[in-house]
N, C-alpha and C positions, 0 to 999 in steps of 0.2 A: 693295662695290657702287659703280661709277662715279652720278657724275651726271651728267644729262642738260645740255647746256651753256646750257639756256636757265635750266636751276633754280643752276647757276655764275654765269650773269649778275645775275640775280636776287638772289643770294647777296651781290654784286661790289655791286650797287647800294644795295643795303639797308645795307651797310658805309659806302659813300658812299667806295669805290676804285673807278678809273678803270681803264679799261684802258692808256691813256696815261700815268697816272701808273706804273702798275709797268713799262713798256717804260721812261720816263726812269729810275729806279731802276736796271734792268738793262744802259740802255744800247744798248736795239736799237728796234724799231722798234714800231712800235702793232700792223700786221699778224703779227707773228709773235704775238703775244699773244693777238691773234683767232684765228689760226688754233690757238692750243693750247686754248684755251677748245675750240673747236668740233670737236675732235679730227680734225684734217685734218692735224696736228705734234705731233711730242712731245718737248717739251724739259724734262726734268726740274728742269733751273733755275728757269725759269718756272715751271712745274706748285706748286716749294716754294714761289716766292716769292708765290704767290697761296695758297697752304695758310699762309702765317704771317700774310701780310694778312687774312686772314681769321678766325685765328687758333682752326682746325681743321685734323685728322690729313690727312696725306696719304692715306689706307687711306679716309677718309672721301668725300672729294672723287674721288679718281681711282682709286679701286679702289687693289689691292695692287700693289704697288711692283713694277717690272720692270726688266731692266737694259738700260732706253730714259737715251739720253744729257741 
């Protein structure tokens, strides 16, 4: 089961991770990060590196894995 991106943000804040911080981590920019939160993108990159920050399953947060890049 996906989550809704406001129960991600939610998630993101309660950890006290930034969206700014995992775009510096990754190297790209804050809006790509928003936009994968809010599923308007899908970068599997992203998608993990907020599944480890979090330090919950990908199948959890974004539903089952697909072979989105």
């Amino acid at each position: 089961m996906k989550l809704h991106p406001q129960k991600i943000k939610a998630l993101m804040v309660e950890h006290g991770i930034s969206q700014a911080s995992i775009a510096r981590d990754l190297g790209i920019t804050r809006q790509v990060v928003c936009m994968v939160v809010a599923g308007t993108c899908v970068s599997r990159r992203v998608q993990e590196a907020i599944c480890r920050r979090l330090g919950r399953p990908f199948e959890e947060i974004w539903g089952p894995k697909s072979n989105a890049i």
